[in-house]
Residue frames as a rotation matrix with the C-alpha (Angstrom) as fourth column:
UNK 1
-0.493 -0.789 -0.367 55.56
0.865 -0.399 -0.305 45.94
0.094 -0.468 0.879 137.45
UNK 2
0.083 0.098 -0.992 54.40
0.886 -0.463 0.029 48.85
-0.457 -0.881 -0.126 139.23
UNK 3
0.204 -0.214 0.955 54.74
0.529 -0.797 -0.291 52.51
0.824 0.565 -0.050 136.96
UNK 4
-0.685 -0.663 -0.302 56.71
0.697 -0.475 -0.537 55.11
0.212 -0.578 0.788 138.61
UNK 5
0.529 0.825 -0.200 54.83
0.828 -0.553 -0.095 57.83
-0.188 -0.115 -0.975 140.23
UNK 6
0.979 -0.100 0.177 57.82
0.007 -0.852 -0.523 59.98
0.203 0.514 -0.834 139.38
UNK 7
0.323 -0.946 0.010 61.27
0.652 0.215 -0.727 60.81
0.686 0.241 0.686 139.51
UNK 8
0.933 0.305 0.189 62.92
0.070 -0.672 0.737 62.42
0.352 -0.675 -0.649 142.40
UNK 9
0.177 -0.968 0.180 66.56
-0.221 -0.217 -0.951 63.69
0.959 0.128 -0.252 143.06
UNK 10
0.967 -0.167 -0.191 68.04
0.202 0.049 0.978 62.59
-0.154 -0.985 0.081 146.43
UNK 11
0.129 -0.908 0.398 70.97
-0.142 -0.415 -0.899 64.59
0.981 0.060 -0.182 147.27
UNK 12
0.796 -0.198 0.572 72.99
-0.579 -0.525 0.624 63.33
0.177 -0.828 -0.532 150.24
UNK 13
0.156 -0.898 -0.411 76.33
-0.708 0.189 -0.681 62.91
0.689 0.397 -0.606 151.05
UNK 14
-0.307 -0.364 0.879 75.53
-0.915 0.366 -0.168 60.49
-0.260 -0.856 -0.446 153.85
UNK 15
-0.767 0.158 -0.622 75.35
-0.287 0.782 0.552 56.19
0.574 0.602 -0.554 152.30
UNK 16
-0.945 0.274 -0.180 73.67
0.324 0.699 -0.638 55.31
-0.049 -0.661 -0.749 154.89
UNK 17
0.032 0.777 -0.629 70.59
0.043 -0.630 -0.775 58.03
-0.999 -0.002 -0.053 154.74
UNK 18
-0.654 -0.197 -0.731 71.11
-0.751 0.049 0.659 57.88
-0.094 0.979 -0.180 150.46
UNK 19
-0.941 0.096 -0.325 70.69
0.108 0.994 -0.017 53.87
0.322 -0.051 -0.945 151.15
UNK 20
-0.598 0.781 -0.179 67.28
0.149 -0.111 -0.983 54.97
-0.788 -0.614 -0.050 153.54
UNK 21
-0.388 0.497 -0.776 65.95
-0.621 -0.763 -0.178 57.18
-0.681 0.413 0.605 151.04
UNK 22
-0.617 -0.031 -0.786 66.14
-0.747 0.336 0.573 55.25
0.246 0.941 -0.231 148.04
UNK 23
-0.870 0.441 -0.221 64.41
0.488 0.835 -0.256 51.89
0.071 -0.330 -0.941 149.95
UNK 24
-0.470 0.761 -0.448 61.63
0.240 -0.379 -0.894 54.35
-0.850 -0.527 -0.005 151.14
UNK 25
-0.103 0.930 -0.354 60.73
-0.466 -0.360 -0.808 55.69
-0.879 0.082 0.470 147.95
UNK 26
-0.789 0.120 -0.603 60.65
-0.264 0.819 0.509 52.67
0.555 0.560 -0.615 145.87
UNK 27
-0.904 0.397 -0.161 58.72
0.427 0.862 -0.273 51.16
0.031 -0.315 -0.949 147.99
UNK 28
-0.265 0.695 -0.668 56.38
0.082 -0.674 -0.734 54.18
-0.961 -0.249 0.121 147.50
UNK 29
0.444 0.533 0.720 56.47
0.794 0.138 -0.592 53.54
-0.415 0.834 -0.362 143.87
UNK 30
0.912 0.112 -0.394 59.16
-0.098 -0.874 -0.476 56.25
-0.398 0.473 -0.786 142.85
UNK 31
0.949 -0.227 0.219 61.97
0.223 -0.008 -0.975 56.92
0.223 0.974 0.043 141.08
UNK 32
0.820 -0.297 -0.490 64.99
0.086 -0.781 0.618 57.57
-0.566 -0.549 -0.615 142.64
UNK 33
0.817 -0.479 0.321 67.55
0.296 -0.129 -0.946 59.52
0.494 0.869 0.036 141.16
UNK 34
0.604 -0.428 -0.673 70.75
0.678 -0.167 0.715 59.54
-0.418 -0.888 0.189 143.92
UNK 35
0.283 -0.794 0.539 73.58
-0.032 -0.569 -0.822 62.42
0.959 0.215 -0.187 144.17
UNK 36
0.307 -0.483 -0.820 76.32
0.937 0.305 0.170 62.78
0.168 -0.821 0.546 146.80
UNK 37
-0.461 -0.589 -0.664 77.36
0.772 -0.635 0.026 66.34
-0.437 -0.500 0.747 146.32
UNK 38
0.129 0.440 -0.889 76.00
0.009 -0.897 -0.443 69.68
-0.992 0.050 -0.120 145.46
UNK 39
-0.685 -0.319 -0.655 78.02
-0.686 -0.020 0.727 69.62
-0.245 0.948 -0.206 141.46
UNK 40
-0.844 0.437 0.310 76.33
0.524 0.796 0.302 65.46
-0.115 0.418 -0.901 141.05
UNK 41
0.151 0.976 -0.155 72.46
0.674 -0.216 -0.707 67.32
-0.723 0.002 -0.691 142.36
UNK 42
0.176 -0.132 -0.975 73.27
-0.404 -0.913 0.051 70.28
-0.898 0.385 -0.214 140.05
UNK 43
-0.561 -0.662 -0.498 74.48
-0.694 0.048 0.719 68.36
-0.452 0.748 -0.486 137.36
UNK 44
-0.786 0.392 0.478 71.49
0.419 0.906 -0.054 65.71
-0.455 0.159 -0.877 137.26
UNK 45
0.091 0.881 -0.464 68.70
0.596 -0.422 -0.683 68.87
-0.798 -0.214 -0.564 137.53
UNK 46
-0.180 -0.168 -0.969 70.22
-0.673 -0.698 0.246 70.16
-0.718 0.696 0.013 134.39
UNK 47
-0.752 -0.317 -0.578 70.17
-0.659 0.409 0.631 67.32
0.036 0.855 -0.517 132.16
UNK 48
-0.904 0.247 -0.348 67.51
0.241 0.969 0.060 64.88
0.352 -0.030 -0.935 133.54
UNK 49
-0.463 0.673 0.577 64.06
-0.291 -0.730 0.618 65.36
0.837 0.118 0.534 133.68
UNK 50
-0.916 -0.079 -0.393 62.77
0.310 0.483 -0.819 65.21
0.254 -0.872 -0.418 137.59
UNK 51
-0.213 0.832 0.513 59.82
0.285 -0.449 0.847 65.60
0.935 0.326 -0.142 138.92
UNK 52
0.955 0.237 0.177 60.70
-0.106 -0.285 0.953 66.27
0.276 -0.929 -0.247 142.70
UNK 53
0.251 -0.968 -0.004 64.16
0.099 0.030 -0.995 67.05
0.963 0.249 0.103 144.46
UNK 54
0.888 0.459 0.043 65.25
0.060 -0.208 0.976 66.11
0.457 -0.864 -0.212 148.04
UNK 55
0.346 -0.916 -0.204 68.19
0.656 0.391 -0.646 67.25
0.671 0.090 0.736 149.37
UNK 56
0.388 -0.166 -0.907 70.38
0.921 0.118 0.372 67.61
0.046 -0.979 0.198 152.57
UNK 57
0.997 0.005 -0.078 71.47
0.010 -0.998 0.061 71.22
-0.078 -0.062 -0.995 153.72
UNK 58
0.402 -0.913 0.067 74.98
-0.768 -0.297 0.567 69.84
-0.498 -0.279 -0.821 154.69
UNK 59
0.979 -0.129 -0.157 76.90
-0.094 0.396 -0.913 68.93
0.180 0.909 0.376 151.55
UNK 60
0.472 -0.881 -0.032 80.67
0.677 0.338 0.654 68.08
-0.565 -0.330 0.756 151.11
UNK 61
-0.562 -0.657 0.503 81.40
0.827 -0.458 0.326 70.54
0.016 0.599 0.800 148.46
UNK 62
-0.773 0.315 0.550 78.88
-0.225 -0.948 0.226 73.21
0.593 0.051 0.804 149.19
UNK 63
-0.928 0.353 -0.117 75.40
0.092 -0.087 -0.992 74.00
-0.361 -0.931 0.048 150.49
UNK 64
-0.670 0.511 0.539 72.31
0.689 0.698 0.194 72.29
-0.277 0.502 -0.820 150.19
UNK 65
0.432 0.851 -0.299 70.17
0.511 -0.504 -0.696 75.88
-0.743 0.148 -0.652 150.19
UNK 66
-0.261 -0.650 -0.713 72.54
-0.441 -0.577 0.687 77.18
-0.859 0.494 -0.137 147.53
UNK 67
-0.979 0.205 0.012 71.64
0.158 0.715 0.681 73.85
0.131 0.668 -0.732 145.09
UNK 68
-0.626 0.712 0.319 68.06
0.691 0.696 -0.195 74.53
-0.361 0.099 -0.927 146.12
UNK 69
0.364 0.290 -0.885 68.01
-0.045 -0.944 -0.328 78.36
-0.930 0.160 -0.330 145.19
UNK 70
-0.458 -0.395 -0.796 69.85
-0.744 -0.320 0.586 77.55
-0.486 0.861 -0.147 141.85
UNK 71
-0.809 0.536 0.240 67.22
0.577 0.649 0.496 74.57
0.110 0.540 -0.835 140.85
UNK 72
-0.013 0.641 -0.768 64.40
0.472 -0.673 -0.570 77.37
-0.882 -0.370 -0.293 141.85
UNK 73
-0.402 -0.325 -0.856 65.78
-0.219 -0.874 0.434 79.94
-0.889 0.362 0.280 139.67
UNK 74
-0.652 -0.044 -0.757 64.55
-0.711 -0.310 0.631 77.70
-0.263 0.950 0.171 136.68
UNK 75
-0.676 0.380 -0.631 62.88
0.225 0.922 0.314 74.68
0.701 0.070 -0.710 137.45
UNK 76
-0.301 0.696 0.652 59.44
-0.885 -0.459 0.082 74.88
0.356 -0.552 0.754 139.60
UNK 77
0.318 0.305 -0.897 59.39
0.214 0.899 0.382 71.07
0.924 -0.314 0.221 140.62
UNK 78
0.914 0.386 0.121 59.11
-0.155 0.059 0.986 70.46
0.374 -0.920 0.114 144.50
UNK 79
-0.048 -0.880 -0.473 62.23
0.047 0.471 -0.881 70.66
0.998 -0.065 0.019 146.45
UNK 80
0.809 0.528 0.258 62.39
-0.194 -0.173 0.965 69.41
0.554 -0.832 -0.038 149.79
UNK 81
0.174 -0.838 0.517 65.31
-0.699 -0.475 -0.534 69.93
0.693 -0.268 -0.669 152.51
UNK 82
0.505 0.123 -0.854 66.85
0.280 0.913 0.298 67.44
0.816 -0.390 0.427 154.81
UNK 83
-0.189 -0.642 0.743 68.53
-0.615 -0.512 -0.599 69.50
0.765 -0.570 -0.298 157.90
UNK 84
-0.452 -0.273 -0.849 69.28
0.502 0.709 -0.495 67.87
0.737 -0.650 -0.183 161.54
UNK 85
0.423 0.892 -0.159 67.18
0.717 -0.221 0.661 68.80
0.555 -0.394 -0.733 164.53
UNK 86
0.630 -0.004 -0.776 68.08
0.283 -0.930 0.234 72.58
-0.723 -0.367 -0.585 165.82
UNK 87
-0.583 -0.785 -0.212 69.40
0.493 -0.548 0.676 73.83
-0.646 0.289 0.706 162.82
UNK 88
0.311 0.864 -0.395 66.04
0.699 -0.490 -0.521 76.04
-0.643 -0.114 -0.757 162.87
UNK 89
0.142 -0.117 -0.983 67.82
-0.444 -0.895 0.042 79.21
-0.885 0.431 -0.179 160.89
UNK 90
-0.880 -0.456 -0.132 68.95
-0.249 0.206 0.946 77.03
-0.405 0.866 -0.295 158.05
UNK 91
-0.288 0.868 0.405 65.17
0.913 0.377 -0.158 75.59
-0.290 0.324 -0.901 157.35
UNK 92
0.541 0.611 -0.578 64.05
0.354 -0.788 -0.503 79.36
-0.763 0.068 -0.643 157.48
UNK 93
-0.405 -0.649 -0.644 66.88
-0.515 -0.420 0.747 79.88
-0.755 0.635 -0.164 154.88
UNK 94
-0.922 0.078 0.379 66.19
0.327 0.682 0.655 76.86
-0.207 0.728 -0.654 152.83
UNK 95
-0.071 0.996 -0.047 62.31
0.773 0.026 -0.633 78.20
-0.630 -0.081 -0.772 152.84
UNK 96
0.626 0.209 -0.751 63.28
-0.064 -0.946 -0.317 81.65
-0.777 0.246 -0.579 151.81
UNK 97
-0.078 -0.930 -0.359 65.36
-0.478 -0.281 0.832 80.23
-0.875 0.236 -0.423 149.09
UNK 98
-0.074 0.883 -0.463 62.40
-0.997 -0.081 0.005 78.46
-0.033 0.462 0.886 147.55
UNK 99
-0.944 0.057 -0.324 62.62
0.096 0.990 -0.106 75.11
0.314 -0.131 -0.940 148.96
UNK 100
-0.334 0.875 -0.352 58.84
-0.158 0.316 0.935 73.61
0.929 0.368 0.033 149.65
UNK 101
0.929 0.311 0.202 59.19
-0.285 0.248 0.926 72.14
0.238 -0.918 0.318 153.10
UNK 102
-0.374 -0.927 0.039 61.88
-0.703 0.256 -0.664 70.15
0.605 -0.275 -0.747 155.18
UNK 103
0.556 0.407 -0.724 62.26
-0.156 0.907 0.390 67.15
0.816 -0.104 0.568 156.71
UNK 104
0.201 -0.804 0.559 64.27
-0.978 -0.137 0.155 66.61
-0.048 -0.578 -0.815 160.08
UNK 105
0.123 -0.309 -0.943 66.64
0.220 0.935 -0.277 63.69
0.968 -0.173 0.183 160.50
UNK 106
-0.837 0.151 0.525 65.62
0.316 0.918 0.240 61.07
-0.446 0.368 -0.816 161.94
UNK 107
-0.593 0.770 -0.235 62.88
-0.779 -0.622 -0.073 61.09
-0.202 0.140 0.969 159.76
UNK 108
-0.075 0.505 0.860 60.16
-0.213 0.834 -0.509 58.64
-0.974 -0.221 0.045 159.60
UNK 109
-0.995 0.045 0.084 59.75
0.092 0.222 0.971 56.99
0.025 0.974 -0.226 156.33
UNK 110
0.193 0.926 0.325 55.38
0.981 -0.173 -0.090 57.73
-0.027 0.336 -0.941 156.43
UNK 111
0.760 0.229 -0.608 56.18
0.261 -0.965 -0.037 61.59
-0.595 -0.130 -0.793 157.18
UNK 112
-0.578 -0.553 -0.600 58.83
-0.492 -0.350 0.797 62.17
-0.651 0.756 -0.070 154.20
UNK 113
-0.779 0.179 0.601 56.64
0.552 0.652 0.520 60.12
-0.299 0.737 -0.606 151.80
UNK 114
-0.060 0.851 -0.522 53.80
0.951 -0.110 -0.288 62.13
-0.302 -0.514 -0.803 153.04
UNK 115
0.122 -0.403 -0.907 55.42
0.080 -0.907 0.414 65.61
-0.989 -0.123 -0.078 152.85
UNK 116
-0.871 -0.474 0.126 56.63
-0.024 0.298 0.954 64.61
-0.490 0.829 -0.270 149.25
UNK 117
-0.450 0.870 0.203 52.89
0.830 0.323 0.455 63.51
0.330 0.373 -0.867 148.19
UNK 118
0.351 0.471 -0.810 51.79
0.519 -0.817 -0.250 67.05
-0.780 -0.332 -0.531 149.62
UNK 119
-0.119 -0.280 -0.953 54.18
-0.166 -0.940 0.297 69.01
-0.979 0.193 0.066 147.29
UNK 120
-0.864 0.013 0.504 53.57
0.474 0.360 0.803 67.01
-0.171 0.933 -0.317 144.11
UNK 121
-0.390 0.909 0.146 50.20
0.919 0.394 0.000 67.67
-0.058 0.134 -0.989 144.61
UNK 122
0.263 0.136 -0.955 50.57
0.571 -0.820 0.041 71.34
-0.778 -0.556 -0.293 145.35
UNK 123
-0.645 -0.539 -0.542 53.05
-0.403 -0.363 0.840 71.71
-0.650 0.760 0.017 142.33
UNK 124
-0.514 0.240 0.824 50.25
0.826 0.399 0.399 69.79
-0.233 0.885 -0.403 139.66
UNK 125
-0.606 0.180 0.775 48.57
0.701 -0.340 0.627 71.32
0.377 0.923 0.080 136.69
UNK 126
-0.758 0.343 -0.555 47.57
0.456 -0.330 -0.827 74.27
-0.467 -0.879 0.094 137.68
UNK 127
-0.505 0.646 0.572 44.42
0.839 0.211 0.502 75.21
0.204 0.734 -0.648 137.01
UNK 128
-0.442 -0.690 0.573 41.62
0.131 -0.681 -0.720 77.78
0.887 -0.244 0.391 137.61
UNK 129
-0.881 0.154 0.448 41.00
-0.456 -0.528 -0.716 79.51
0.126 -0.835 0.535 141.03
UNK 130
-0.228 0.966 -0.121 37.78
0.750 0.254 0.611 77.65
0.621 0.048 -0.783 142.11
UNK 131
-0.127 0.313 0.941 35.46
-0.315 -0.912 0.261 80.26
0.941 -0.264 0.214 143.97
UNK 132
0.555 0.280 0.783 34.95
-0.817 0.007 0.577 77.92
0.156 -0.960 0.233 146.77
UNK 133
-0.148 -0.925 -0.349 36.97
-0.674 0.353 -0.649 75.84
0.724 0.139 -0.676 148.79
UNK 134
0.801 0.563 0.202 35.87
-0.547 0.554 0.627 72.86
0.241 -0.613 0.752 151.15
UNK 135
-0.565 -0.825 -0.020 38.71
-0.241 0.188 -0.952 71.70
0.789 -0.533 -0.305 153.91
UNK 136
-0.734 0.533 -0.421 36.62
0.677 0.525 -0.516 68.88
-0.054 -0.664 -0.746 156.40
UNK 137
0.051 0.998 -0.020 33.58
0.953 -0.055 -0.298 71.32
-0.298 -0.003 -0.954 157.48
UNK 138
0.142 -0.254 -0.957 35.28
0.248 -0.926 0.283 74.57
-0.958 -0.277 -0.069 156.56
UNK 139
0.298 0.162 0.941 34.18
0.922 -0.303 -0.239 76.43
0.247 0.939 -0.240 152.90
UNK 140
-0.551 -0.415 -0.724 36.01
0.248 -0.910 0.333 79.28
-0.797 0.003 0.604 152.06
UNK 141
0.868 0.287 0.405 34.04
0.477 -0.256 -0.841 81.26
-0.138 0.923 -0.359 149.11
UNK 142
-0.591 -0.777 0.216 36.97
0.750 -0.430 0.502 83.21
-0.298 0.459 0.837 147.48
UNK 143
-0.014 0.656 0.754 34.04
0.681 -0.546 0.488 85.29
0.732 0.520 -0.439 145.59
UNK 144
0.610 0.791 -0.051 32.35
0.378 -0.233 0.896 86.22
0.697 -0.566 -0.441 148.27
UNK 145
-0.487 -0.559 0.671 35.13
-0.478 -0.472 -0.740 86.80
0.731 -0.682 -0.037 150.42
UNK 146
0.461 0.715 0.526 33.06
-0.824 0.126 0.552 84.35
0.329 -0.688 0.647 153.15
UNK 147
-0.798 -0.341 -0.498 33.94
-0.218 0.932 -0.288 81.35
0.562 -0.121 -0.818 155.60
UNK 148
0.281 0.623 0.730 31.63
-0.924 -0.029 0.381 79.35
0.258 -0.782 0.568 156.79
UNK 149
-0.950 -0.276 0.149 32.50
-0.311 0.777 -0.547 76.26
0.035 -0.566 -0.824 159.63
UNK 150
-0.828 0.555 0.083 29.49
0.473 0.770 -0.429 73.67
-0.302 -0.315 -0.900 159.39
UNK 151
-0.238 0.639 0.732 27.32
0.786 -0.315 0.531 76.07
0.570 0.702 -0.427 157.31
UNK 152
0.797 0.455 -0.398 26.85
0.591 -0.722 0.359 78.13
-0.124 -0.521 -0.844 159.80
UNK 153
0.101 -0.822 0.560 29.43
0.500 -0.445 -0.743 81.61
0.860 0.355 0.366 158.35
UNK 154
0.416 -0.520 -0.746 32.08
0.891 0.069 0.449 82.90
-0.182 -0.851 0.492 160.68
UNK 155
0.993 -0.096 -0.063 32.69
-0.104 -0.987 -0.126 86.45
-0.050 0.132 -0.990 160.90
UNK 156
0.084 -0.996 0.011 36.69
0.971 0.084 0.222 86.81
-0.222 -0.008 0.975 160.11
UNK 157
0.125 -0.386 -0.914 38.40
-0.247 -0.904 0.348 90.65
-0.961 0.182 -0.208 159.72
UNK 158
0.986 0.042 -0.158 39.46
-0.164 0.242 -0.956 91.07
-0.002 0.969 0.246 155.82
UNK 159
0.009 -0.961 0.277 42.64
-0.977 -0.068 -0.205 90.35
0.215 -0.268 -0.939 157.25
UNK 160
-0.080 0.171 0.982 42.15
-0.678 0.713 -0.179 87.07
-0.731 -0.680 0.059 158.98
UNK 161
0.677 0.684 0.271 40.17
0.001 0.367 -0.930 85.91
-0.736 0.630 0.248 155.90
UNK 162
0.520 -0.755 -0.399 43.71
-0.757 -0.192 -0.624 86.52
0.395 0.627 -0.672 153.84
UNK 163
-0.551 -0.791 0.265 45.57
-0.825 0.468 -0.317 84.72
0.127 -0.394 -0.910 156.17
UNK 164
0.207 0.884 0.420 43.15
-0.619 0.451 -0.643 82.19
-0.758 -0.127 0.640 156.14
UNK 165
0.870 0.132 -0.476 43.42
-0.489 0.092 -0.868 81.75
-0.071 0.987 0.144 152.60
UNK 166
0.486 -0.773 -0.407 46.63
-0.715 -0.083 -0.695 81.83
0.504 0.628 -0.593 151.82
UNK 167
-0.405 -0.307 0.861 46.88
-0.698 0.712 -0.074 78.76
-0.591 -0.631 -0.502 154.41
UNK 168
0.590 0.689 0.421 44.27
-0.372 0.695 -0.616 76.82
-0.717 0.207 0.666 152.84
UNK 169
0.854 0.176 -0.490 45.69
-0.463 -0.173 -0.869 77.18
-0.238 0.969 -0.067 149.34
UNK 170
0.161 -0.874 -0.459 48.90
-0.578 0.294 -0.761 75.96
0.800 0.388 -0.458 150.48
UNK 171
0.760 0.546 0.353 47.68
-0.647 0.578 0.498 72.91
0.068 -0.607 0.792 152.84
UNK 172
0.730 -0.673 -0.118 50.29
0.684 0.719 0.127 70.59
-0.001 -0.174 0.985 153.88
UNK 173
0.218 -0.939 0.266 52.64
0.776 0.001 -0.631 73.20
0.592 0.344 0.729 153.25
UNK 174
0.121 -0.471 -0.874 55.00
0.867 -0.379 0.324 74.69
-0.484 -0.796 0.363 156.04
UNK 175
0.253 -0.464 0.849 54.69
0.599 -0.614 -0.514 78.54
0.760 0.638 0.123 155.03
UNK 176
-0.366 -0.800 -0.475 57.05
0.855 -0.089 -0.510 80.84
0.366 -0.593 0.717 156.88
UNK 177
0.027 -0.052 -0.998 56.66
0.520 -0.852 0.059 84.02
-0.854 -0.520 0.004 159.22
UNK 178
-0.743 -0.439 -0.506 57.89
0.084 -0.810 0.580 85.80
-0.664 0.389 0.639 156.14
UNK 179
-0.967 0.163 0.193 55.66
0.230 0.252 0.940 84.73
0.105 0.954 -0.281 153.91
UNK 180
-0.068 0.963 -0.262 52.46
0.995 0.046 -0.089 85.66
-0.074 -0.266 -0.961 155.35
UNK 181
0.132 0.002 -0.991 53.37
0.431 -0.900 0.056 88.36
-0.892 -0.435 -0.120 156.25
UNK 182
-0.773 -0.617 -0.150 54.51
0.126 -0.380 0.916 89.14
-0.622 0.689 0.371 152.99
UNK 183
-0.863 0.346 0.368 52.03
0.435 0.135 0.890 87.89
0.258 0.928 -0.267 151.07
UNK 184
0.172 0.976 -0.136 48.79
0.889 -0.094 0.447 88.78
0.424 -0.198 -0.884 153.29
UNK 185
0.302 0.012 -0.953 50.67
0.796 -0.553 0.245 92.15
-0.524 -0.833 -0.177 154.63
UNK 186
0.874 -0.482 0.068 53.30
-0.055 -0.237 -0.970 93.19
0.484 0.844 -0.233 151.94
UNK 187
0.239 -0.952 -0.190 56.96
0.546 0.293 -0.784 93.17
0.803 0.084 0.590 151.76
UNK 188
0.080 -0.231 0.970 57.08
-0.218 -0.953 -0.209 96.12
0.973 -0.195 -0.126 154.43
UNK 189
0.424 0.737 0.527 55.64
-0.840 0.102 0.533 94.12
0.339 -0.668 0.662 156.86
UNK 190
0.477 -0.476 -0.739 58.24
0.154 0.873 -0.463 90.52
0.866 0.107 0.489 156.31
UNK 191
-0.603 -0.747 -0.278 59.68
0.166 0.224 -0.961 91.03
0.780 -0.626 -0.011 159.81
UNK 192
-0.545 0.362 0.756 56.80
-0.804 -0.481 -0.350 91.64
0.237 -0.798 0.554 162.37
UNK 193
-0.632 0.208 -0.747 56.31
0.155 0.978 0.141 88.33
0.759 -0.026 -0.650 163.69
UNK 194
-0.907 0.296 -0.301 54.47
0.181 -0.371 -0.911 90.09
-0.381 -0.880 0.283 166.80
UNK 195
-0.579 0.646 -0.498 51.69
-0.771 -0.633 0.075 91.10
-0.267 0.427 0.864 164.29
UNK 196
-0.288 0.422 -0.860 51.24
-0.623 0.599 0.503 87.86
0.727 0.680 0.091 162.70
UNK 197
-0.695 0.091 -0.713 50.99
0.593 0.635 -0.496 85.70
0.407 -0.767 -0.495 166.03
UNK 198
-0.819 0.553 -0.154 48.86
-0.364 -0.708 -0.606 88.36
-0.444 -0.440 0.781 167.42
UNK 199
-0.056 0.739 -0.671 45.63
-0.998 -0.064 0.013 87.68
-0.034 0.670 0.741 164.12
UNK 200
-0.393 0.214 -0.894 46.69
-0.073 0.962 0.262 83.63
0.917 0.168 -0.362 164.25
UNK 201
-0.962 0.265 0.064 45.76
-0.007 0.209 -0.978 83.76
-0.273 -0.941 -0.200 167.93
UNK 202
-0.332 0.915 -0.229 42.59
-0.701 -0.402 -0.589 85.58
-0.631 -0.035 0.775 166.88
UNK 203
-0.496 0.363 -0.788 42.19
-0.654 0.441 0.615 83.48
0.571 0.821 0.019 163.52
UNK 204
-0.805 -0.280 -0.522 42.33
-0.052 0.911 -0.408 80.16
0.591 -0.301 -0.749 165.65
UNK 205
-0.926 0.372 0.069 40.21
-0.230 -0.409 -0.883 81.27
-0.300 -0.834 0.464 168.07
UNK 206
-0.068 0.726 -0.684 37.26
-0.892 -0.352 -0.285 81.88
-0.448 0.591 0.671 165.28
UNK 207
0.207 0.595 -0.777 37.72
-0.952 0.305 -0.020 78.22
0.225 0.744 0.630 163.22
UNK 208
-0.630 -0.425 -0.650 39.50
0.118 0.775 -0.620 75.70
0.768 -0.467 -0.438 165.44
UNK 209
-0.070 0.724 0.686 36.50
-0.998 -0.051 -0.047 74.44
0.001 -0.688 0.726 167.81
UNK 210
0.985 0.012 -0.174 35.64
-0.027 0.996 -0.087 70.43
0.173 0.090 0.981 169.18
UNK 211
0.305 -0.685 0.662 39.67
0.085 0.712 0.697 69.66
-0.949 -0.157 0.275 169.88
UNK 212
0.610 -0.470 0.637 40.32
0.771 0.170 -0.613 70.21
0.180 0.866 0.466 165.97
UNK 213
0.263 -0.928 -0.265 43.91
-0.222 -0.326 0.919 71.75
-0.939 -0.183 -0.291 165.52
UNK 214
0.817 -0.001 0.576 43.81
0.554 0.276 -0.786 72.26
-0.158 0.961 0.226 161.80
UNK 215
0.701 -0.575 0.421 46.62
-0.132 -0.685 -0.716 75.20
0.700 0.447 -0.557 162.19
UNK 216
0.854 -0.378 -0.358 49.68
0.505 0.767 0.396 73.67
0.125 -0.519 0.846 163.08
UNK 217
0.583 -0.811 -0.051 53.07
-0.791 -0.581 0.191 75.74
-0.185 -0.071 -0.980 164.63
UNK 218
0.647 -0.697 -0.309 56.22
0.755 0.642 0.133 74.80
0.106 -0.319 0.942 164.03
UNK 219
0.654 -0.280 -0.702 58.23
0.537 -0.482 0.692 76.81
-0.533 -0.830 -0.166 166.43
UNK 220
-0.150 -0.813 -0.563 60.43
-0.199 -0.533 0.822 79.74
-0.968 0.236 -0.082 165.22
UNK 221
-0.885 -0.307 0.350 59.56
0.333 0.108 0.937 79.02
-0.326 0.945 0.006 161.24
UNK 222
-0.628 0.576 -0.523 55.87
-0.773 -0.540 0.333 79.64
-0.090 0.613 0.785 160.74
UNK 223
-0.118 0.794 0.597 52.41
-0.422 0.504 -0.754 77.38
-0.899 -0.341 0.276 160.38
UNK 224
-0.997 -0.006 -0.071 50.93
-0.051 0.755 0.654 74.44
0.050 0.656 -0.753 158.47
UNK 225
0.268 0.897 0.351 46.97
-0.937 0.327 -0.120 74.12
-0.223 -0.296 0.929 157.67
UNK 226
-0.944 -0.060 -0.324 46.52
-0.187 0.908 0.375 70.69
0.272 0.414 -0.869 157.57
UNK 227
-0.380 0.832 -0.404 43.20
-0.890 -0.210 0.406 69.46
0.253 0.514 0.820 156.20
């Protein structure tokens, strides 16, 4: 028999998507641990140890970014959101409420396994800072403060080179308008989406060459490096 690769909460109040979930990640080799309402997910993440939590925005007794801001508050395992396709402000809510990513329904069963196997991997032992980073031909020195794209280094602003980073470091993961900005501007800055689209134009410009499309939009929420 097969060892789990981990335990994972599935909160949703719908049998049929519950029933989905659970088939998908068994067959991925995981654990599942079902809830139907917001109290069951709340009431499992207190008592049972999990190592990942996926669960639907629209609950029967409450709201799914409410259950994923109060497993946040104490618990630092991946949590990933299940929302229906144009309900674009709630994802930016669930994001800013410390959920990981999101998943729209329908969702394929390779791209929620996928997503899932990004944040585990994001959330393991953390360790430290290496000085250099290596993402297909693209090395970031941290030290040095340098990128180079096929050995050959790429001039970037000390701006660019932040926002750079702070993709790399968090590959696979969807991070939001706010967050860049936040993190590569400061908090003052968490609403000037005109600023940040303005430097990704430029960024893109500088390390996306050949047809590669390593920075990925998703419309109205904010960008994905994928490696």
């Amino acid at each position: 028999m097969t060892a789990s690769r981990g335990r994972v909460l599935v909160c949703d109040d719908e049998s049929q998507i519950l029933r989905a979930l659970r088939v998908v990640l068994r067959e991925a080799d995981y654990e599942v641990v079902p809830a139907s309402t917001a109290a069951d997910a709340l009431d499992v993440a207190a008592v049972q140890r999990l190592d990942a939590a996926i669960i639907d925005i629209v609950l029967p007794d409450g709201d799914g970014v409410e259950v994923a801001r109060q497993i946040r508050d104490w618990s630092p395992i991946p949590i990933l959101v299940l929302s229906a396709i144009g309900e674009e402000d709630e994802k930016v809510r669930a994001l800013q409420a410390g959920a990981d990513d999101y998943v729209t329904k329908p969702f394929g069963p390779k791209e929620l396994v996928a997503r899932l196997e990004a944040a585990l991997r994001r959330a393991g032992p953390a360790g430290e800072e290496l000085p250099i980073i290596d993402v297909g031909d693209l090395e970031l020195d941290i030290a040095a403060h340098v990128v180079r794209r096929g050995g050959v280094e790429v001039h970037l602003t000390p701006t660019e080179f932040d926002l750079l980073k702070a993709l790399v470091v968090n590959r696979g993961r969807l991070m939001t308008h706010a967050a860049l900005l936040k993190e590569v501007w400061g908090p003052a800055y968490a609403d000037d989406v005109a600023t940040l689209r303005t430097h990704m134009a430029n960024l893109r410009r500088k390390v996306e060459h050949g047809g590669s499309h390593r920075i990925h939009t998703e419309p109205g929420v904010g960008y994905r490096f994928v490696g």
